[in-house]
NUNU-909555 format. One record per atom (N, C-alpha, C): x, y, z; residue in one letter. Coordinates in steps of 0.05 Angstrom, whole numbers, plus 5000, padded with zeros to 4 digits. Example, Ala and Ser with C-alpha at 12.3 -4.5 7.8 and 13.67 -1.06 7.14 Angstrom:
<rs>
526448865156a524649105156a526449345156a525749555142s527349795143s525850015157s
</rs>
This chain:
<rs>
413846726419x412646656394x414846616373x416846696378x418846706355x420246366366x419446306386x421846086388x419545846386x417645876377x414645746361x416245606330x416245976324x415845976295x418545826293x420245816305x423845796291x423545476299x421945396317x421644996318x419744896291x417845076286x416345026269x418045026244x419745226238x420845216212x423545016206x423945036230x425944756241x424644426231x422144406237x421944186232x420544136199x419944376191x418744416158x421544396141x423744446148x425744396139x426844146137x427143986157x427943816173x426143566149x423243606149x421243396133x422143356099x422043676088x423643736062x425443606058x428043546075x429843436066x429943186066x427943006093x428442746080x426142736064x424142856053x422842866028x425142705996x427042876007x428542895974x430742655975x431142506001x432842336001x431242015994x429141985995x427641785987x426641795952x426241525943x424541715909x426841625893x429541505903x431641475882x432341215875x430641045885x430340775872x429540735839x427840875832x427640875798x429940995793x431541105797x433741285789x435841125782x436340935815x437840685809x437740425794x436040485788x435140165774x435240275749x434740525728x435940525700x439140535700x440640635724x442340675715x443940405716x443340175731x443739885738x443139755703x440939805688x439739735671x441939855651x442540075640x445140195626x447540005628x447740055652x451339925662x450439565651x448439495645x447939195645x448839155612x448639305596x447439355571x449739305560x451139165541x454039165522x455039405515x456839475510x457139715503x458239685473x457539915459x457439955431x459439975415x460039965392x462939955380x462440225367x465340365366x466340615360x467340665339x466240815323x467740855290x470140875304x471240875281x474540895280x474041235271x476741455279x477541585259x477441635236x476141885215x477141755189x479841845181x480641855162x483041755152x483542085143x486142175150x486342495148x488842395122x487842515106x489942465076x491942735072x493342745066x496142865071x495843075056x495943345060x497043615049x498143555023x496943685003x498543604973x499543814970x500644004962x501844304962x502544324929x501544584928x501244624900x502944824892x504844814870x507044994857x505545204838x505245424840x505045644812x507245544796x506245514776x508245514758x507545794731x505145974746x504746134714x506246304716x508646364734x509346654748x510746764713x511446664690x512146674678x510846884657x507946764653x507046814636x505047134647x503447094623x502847474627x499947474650x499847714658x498047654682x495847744668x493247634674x491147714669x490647944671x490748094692x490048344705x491448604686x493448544668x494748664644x493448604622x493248884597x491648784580x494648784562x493848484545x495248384525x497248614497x495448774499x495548994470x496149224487x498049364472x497749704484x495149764485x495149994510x492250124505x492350434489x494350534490x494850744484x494850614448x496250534434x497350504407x494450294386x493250184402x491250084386x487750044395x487850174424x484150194420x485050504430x485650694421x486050974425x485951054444x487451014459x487351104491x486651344498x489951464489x490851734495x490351954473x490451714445x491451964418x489951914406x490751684378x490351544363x488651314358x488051114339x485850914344x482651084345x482150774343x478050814328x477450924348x474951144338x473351234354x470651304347x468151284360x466151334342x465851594334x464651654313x464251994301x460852144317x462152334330x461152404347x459852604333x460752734314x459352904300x456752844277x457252554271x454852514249x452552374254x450652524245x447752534250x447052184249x445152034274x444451754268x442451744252x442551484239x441051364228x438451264244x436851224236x434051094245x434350774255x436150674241x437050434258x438250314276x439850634275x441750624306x440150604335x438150634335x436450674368x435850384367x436550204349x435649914368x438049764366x437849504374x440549394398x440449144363x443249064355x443348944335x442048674334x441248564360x439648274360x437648304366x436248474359x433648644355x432048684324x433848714306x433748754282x434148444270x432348424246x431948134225x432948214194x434348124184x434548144154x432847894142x430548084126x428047874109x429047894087x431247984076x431047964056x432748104032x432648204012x435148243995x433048363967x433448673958x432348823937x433948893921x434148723890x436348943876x434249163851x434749423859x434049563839x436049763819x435649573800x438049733769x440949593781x442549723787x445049573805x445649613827x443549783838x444349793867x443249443883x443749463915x442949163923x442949243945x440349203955x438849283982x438549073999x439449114028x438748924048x436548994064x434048834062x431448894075x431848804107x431549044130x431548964145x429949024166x427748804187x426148874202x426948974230x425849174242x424949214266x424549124290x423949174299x422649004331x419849124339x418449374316x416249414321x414349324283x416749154267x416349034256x416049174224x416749364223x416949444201x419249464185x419549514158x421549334133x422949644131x425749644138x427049914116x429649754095x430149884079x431349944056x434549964075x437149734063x439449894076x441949894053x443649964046x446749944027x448750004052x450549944039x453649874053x454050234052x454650344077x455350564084x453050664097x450350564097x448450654124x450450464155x448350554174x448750464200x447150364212x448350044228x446449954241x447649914270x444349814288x445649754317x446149944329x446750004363x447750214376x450650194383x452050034369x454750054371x455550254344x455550374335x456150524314x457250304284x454850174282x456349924264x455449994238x457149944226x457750054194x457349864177x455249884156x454449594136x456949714112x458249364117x460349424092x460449314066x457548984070x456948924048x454348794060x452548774035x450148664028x450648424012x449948184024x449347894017x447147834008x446447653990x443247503987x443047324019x445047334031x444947114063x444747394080x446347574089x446947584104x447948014097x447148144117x448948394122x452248444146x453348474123x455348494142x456748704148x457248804178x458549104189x460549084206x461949344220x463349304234x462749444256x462849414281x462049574297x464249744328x464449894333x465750144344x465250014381x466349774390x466049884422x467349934436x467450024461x469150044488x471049894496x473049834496x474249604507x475049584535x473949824551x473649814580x475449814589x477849984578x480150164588x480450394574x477450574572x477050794555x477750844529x478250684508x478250584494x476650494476x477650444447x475450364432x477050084408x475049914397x475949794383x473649574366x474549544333x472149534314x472349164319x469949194313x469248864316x466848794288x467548504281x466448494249x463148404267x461648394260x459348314262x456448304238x455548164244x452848094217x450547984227x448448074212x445547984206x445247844189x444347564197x443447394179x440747394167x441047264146x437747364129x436047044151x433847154148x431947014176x430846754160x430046574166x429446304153x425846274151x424846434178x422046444182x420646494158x
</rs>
């Protein structure tokens, strides 16, 4: 029985293979149809443009990564230089951020001269040159019919401190 099965599988093999050798006439005829066909034109390359090489020329000058000014001798590093006063009690205007606050306006009573200034929850206070505004520790140094003007105390982000002029303009609304 085995020498059955081994003619039998003999000839199931045998059928398989010329199975797969027939069937290649469509095969041949596209590829006859291709090879018939002009053949196509080829970009060109594009054009490789030449390395331009670039000179530093800043080696001279001061590097960014250095700050310009001592830090020690003028935003108070180590010693000396502005610093905010850590000891004196804030003002009511200090808890909001200075572009937060509106100046409406301008009060003189007898000879003093008041700069009216709003809120951000919209209410009017009374200010003179030597109150404080803003959360930079900014100091009103004069009162305008235009405008309040202060100076204000910040970080210069090498532990450090240093005053910067800044102002509120009276609002046009």
């Amino acid at each position: 029985m085995t020498s059955r099965r081994r003619a039998l599988l003999a000839m199931l093999a045998a059928a398989s293979l010329a199975a797969c050798t027939g069937g290649m006439d469509d095969l041949e005829q596209y590829v006859k149809e291709v090879k018939a066909k002009p053949g196509g034109r080829i970009e060109p390359l594009p054009e490789i443009k030449p390395y331009e090489s670039f000179t530093y020329e800043a080696a001279t000058m001061r590097s960014p990564f250095v700050p310009d000014t001592p830090v020690v001798a003028e935003s108070g590093g180590a010693g000396g230089g502005v610093r905010p006063d850590t000891n004196r009690n804030r003002e009511f205007l200090e808890q909001f951020p200075l572009d937060t606050l509106r100046m409406v306006g301008t009060l003189e009573a007898g000879s003093i001269f008041f700069g009216l200034v709003q809120d951000k929850d919209g209410l009017v206070h009374r200010v003179l040159p030597g109150n404080h505004l803003g959360q930079n520790d900014g100091k009103i140094l004069r009162v305008t019919p235009s405008s309040i003007e202060l100076v204000e105390i910040v970080p210069d982000g090498l532990g450090g401190y240093f005053e910067r002029p800044a102002a509120v303009a009276l609002d046009s609304k």
